[in-house]
Backbone as JSON, one array per atom type, in Angstrom:
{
  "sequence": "XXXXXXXXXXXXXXXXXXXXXXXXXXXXXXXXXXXXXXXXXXXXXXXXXXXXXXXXXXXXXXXXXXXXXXXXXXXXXXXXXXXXXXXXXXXXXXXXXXXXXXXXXXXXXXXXXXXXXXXXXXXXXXXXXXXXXXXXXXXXXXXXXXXXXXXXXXXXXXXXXXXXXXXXXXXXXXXXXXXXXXXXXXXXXXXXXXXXXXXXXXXXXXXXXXXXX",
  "N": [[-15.41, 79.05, 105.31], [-13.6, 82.28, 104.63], [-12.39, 84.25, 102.67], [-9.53, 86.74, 103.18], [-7.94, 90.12, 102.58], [-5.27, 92.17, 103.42], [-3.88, 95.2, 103.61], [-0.03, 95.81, 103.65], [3.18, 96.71, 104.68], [6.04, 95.89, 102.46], [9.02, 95.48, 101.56], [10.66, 96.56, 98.3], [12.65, 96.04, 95.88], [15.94, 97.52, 93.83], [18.29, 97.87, 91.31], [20.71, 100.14, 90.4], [22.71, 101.72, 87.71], [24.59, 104.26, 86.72], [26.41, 106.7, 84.61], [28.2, 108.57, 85.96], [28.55, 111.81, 86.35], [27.38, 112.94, 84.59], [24.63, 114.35, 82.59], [21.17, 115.07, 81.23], [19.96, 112.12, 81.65], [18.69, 109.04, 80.04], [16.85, 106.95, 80.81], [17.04, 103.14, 81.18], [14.93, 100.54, 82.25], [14.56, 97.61, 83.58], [13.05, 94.61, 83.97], [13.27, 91.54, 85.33], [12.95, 87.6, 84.24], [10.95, 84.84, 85.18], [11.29, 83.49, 88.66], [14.25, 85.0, 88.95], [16.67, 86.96, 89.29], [17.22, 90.9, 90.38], [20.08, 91.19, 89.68], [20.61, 89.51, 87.42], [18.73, 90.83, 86.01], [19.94, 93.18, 85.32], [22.69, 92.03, 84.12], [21.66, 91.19, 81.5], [21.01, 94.04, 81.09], [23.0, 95.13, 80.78], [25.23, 93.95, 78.51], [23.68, 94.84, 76.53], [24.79, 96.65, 73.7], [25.85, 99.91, 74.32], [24.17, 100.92, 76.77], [25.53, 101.78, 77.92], [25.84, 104.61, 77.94], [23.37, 104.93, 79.23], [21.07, 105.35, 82.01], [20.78, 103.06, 84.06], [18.51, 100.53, 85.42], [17.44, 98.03, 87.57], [14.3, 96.11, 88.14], [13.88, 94.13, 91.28], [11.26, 91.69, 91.46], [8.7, 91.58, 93.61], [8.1, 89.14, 95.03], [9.9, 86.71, 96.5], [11.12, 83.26, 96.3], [12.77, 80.43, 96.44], [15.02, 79.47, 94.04], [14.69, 76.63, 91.9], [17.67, 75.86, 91.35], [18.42, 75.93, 93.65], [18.8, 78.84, 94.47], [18.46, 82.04, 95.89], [15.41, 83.37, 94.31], [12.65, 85.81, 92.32], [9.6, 86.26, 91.29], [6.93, 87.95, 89.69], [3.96, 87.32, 89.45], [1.46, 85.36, 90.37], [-1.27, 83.0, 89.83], [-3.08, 83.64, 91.61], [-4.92, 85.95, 93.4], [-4.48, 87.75, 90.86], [-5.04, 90.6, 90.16], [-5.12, 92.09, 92.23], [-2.45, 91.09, 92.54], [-0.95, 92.57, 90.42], [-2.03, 95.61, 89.99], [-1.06, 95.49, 92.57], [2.36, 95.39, 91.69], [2.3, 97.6, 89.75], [2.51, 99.54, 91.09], [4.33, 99.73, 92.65], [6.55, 99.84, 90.91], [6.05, 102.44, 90.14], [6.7, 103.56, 91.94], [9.2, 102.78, 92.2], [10.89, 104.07, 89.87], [10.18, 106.83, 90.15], [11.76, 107.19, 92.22], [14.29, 107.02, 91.4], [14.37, 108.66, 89.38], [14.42, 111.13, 90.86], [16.98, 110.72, 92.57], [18.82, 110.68, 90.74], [20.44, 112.62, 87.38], [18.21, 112.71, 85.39], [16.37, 112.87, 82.21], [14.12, 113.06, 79.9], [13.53, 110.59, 78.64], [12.38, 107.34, 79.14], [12.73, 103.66, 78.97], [11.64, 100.69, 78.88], [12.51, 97.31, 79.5], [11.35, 94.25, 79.45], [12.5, 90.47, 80.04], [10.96, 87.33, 79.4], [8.99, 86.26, 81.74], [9.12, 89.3, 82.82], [8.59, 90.77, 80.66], [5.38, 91.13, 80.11], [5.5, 92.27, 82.66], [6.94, 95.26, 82.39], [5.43, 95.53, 79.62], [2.57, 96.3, 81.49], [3.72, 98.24, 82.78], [4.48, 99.99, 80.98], [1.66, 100.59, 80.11], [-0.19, 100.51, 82.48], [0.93, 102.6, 84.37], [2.18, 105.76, 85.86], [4.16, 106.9, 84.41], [5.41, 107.59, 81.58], [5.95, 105.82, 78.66], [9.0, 105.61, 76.6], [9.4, 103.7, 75.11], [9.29, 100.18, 74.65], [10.88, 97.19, 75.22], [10.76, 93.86, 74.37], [11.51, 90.49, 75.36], [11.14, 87.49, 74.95], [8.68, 87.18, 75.91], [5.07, 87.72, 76.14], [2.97, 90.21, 74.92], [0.67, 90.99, 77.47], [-2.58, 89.24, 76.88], [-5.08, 90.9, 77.94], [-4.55, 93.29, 78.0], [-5.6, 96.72, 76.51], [-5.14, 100.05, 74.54], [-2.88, 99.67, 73.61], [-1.53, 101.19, 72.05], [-0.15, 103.39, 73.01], [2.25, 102.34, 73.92], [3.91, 103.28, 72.04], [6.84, 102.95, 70.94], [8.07, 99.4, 70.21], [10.69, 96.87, 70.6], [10.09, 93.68, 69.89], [10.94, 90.6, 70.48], [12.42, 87.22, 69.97], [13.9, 84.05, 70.47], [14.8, 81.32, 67.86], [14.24, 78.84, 68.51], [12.67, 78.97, 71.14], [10.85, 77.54, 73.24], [8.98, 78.63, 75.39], [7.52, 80.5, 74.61], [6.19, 80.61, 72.21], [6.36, 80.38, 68.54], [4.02, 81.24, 66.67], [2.64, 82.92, 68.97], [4.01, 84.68, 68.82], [3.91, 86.01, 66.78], [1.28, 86.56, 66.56], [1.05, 88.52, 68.85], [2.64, 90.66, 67.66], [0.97, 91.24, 65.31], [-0.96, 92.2, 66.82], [0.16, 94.45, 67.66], [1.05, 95.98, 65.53], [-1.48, 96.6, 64.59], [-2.65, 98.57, 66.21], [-1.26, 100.29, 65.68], [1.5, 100.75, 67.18], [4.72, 101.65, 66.36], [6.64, 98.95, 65.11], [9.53, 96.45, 66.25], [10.42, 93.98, 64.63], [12.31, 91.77, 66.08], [13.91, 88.28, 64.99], [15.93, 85.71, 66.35], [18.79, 83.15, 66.35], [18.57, 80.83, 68.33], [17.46, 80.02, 71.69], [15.65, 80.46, 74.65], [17.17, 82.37, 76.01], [18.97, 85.58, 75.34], [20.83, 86.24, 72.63], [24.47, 87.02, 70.87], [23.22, 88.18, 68.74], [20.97, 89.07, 69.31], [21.22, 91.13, 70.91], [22.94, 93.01, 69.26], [20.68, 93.68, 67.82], [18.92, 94.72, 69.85], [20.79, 96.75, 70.39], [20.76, 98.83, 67.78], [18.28, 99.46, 68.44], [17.98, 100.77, 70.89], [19.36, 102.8, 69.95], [18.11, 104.52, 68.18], [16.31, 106.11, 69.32], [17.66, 107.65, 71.11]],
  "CA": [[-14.15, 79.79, 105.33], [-13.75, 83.07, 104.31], [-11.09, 85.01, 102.52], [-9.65, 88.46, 103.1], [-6.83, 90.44, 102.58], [-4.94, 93.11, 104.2], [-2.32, 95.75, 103.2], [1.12, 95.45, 104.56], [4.58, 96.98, 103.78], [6.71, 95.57, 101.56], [10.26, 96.23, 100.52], [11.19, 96.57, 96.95], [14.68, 95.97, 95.83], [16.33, 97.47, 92.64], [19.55, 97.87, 91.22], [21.18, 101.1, 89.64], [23.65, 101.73, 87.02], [24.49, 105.27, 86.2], [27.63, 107.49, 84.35], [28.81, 109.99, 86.77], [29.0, 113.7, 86.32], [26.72, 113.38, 83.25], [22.83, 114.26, 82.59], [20.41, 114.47, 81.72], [20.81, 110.91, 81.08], [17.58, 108.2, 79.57], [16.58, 105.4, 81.76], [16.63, 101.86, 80.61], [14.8, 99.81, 83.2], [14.67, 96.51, 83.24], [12.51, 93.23, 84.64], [13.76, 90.19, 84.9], [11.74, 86.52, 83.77], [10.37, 83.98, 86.51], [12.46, 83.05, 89.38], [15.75, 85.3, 88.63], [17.1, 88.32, 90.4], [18.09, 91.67, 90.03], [21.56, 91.32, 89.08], [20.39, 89.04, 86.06], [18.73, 91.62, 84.45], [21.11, 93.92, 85.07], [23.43, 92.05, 83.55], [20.88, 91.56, 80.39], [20.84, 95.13, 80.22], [24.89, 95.81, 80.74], [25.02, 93.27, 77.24], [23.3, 95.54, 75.44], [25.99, 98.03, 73.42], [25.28, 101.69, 74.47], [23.54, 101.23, 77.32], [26.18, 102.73, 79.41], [25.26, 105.99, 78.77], [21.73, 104.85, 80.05], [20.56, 105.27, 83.67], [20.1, 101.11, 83.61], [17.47, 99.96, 86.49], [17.14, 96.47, 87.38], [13.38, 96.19, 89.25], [13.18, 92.73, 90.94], [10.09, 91.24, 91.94], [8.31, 91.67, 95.08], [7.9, 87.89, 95.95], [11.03, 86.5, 96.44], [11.19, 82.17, 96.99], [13.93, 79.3, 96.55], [14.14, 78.63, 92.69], [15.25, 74.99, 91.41], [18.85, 75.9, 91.3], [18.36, 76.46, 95.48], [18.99, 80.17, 94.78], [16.86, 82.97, 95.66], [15.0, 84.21, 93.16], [11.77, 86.08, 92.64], [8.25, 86.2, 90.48], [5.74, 88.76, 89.47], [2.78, 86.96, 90.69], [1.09, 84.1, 90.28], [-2.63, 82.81, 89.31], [-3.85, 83.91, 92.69], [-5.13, 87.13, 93.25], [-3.81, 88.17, 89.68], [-5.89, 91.49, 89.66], [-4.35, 92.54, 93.15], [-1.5, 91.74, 92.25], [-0.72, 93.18, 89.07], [-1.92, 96.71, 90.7], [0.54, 96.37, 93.63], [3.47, 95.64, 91.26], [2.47, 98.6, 88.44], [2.38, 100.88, 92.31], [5.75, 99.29, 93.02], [7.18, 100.01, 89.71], [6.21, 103.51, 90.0], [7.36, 103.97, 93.21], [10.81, 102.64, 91.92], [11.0, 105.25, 88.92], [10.07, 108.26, 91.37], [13.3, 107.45, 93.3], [15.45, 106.89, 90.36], [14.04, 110.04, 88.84], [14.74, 112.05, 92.1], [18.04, 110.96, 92.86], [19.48, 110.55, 89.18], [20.01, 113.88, 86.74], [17.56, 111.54, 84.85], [16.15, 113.22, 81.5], [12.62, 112.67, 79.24], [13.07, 109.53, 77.94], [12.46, 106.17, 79.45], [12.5, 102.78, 77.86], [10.98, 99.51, 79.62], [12.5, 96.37, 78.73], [11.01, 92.57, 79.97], [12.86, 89.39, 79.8], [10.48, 86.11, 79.71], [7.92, 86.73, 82.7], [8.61, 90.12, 82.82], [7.97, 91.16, 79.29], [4.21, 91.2, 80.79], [5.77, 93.85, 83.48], [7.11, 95.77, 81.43], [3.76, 96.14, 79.33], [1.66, 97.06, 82.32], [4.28, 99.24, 83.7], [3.79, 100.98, 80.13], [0.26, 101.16, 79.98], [-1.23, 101.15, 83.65], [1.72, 103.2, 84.99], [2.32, 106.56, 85.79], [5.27, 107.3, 83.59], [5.01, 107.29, 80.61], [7.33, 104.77, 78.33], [9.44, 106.32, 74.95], [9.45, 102.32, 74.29], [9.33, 99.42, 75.05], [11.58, 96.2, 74.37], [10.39, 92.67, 74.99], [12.71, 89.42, 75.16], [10.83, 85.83, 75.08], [7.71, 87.28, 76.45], [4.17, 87.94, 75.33], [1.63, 91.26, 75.51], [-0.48, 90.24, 78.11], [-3.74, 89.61, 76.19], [-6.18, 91.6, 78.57], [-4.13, 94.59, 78.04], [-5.62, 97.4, 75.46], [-4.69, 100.87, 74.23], [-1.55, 99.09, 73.21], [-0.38, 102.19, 71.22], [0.39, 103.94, 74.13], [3.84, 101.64, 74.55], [4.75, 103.85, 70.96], [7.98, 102.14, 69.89], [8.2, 98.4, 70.56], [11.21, 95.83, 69.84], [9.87, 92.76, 70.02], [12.06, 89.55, 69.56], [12.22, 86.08, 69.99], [15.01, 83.22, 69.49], [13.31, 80.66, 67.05], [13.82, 77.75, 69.21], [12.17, 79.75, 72.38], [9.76, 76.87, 73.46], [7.98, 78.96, 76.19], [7.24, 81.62, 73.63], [5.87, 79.67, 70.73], [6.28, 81.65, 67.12], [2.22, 81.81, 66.65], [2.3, 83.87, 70.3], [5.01, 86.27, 68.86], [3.57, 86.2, 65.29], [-0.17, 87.13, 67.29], [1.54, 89.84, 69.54], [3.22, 91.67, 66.52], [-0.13, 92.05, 64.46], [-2.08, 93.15, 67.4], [1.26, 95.8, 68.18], [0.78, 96.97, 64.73], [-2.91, 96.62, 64.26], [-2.65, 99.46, 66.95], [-0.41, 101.55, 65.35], [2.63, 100.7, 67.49], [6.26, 101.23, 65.76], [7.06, 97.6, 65.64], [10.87, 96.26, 65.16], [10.58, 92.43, 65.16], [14.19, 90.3, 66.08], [13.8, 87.12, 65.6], [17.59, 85.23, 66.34], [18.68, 81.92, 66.67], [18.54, 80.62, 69.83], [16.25, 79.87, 72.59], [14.43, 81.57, 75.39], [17.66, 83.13, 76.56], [19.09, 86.32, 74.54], [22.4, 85.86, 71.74], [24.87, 87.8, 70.47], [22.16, 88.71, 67.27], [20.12, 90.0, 70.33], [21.79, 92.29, 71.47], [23.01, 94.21, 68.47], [19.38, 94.42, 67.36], [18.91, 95.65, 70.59], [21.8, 98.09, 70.29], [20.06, 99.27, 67.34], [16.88, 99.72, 68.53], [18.1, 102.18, 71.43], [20.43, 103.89, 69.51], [17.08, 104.8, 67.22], [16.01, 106.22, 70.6], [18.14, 109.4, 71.97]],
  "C": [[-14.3, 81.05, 104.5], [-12.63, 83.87, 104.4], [-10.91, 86.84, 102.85], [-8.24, 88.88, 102.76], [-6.6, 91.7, 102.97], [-3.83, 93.96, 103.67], [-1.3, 95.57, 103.86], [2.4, 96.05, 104.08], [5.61, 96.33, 103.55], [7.96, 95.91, 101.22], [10.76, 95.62, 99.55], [12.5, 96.43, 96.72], [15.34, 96.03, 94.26], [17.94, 97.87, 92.55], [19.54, 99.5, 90.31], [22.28, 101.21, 89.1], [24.1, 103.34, 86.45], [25.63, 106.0, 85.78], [27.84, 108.24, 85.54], [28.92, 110.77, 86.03], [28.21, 113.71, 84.56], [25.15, 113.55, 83.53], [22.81, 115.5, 81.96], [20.49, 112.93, 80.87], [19.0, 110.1, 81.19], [17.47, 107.22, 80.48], [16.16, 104.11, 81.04], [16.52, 100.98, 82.08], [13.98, 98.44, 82.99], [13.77, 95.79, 84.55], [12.64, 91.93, 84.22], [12.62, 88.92, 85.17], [12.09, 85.76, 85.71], [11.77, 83.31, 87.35], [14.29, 83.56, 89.24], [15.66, 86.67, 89.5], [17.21, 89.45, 89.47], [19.24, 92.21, 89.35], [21.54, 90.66, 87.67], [20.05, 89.69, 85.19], [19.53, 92.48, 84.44], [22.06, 93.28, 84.0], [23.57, 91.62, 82.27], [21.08, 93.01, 79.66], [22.75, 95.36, 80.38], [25.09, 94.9, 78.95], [24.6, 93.82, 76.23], [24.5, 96.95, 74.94], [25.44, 99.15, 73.69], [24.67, 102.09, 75.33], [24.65, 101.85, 78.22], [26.3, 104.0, 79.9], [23.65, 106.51, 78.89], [21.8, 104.94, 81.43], [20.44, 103.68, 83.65], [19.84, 100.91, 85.58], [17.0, 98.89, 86.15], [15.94, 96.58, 88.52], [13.25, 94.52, 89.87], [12.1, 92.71, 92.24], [9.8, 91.26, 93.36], [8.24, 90.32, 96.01], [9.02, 86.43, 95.97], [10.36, 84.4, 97.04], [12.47, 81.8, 96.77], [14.12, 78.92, 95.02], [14.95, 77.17, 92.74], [16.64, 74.91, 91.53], [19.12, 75.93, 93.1], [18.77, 77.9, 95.76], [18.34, 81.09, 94.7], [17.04, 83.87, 94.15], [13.48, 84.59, 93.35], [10.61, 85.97, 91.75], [7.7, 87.21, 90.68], [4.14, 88.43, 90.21], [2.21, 85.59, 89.82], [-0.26, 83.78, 89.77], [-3.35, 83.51, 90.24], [-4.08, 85.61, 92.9], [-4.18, 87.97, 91.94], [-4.04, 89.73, 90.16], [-5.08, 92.07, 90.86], [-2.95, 92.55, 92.83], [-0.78, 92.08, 91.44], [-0.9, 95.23, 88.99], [-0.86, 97.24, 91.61], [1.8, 96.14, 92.66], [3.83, 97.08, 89.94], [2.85, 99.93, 89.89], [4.15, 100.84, 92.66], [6.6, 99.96, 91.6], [6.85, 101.9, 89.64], [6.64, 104.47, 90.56], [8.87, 104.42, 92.87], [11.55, 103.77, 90.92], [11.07, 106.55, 89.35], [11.19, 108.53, 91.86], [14.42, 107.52, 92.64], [15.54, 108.55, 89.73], [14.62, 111.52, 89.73], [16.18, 111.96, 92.26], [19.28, 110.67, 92.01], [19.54, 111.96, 88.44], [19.17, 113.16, 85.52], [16.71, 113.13, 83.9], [14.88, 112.84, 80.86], [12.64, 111.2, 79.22], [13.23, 108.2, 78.95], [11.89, 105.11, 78.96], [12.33, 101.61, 78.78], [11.47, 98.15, 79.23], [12.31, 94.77, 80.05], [11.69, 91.49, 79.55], [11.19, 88.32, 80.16], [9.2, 86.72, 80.61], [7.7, 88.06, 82.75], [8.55, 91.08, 82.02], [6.16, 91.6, 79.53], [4.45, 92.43, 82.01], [5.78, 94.72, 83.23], [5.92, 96.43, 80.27], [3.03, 96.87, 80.25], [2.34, 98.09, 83.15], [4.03, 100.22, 82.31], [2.26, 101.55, 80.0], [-0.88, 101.69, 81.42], [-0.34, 102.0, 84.44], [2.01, 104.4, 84.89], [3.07, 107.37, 84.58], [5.12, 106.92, 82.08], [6.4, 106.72, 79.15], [7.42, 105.95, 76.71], [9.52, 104.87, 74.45], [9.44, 101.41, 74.82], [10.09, 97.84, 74.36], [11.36, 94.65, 75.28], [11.15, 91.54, 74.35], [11.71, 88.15, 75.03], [10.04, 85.99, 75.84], [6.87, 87.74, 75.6], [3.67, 89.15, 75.99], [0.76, 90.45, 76.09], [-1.94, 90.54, 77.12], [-5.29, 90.5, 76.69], [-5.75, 93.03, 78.5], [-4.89, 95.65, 76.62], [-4.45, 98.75, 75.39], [-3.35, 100.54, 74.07], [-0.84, 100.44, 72.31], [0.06, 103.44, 72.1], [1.55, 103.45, 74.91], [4.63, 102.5, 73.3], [5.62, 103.26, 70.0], [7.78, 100.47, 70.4], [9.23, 97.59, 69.75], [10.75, 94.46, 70.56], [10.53, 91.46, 69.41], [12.21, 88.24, 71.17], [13.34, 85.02, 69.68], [13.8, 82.17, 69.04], [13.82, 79.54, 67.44], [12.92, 77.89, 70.71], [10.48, 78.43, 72.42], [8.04, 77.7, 74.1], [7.54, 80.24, 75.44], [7.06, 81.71, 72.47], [5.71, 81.13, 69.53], [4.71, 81.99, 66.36], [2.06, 82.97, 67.82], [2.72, 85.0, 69.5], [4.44, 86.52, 67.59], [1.88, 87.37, 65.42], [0.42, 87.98, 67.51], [1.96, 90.97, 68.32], [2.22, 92.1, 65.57], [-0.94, 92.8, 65.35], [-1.06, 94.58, 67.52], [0.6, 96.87, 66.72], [-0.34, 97.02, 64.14], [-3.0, 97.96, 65.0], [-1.85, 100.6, 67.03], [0.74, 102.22, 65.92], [3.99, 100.48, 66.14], [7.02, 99.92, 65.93], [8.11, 97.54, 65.05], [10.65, 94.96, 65.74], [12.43, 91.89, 64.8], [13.8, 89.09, 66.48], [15.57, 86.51, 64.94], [17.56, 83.84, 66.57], [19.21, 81.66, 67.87], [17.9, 80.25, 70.54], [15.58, 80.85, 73.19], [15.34, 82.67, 75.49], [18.54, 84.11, 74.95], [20.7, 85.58, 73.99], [23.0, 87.04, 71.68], [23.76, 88.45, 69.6], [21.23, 89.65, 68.15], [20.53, 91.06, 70.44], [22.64, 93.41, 70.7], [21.79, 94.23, 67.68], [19.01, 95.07, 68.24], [19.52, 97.08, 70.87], [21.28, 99.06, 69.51], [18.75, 100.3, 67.81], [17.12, 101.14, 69.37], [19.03, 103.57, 71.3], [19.08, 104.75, 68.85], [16.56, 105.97, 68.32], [15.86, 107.97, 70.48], [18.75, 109.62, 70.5]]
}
């Protein structure tokens, strides 16, 4: 037997949030963790104070199934062809920015933030991606460890609730020395809670992108 693979087109599917009759206005774009939609992170990033006079972009995932709840939801990718596909979603992700950029009065700065799974998006959309990030803010996810030039994400909030099973406090304790071994601006939040974000979240988050513009 003998494998192959083929290109094929694809449609992407994101969400937009934007003021009216203002710009040039910052982009906060968002990827949401394993098996969740669009509208979830959206409504991650609407939670955050101040983002409303952000551009806020929800990117979700290209491979949409059934999750456990029986409602669609989507994933980044899987074990299988990692390497493929970790290319087509940084192409996808830059695609999505292009169009936002174009049909937004959209301004310098853009800020990357990952929930859970796509805290790992989020990274490689900073580092292997066209655009180039003013920061980056990661929720109950890790720096993928194959990733370098890590100081090319600049700012980073990185944060954690300290019951967060799938995001053990050695991972986030690792991630935060390599951030600032590399001479990333690190702001660590760690809150109480689990995987999913708190109130405490989200005014460290408020923080963080007020620090910003």
């Amino acid at each position: 037997m003998q494998e192959h693979h083929i290109e094929t087109a694809v449609s992407g599917r994101y969400l937009v949030e934007a003021p009216a009759g203002v710009g040039p206005l910052p982009i906060l774009a968002g990827f949401h963790g394993y098996g969740q939609t669009g509208e979830e992170e959206m409504d991650l990033l609407r939670q955050i104070p101040g983002s409303g006079s952000w551009a806020r972009c929800s990117v979700e995932a290209l491979h949409p199934f059934m999750n456990v709840r029986g409602n669609p939801g989507s994933c980044w990718m899987t074990r299988r062809d990692r390497e493929l596909r970790i290319a087509e979603n940084v192409h996808y992700v830059d695609a999505v920015l292009d169009r936002v950029m174009h049909d937004y009065p959209i301004g310098g700065t853009l800020v990357l933030h990952g929930f859970s799974q796509g805290a790992g998006m989020a990274c490689r959309a900073a580092l292997l991606g066209r655009h180039p990030a003013s920061a980056v803010m990661l929720l109950g996810g890790d720096v993928p460890p194959e990733l370098d030039r890590l100081e090319r994400m600049r700012m980073v909030h990185l944060a954690r609730g300290d019951r967060d099973r799938l995001y053990p406090q050695e991972r986030f304790e690792a991630d935060g020395e390599r951030l600032r071994d590399a001479g990333v601006l690190l702001s660590v939040s760690s809150f109480t809670g689990s995987h999913g974000p708190t109130g405490d979240y989200f005014e460290d988050a408020c923080r963080f992108l007020a620090s910003i513009v």
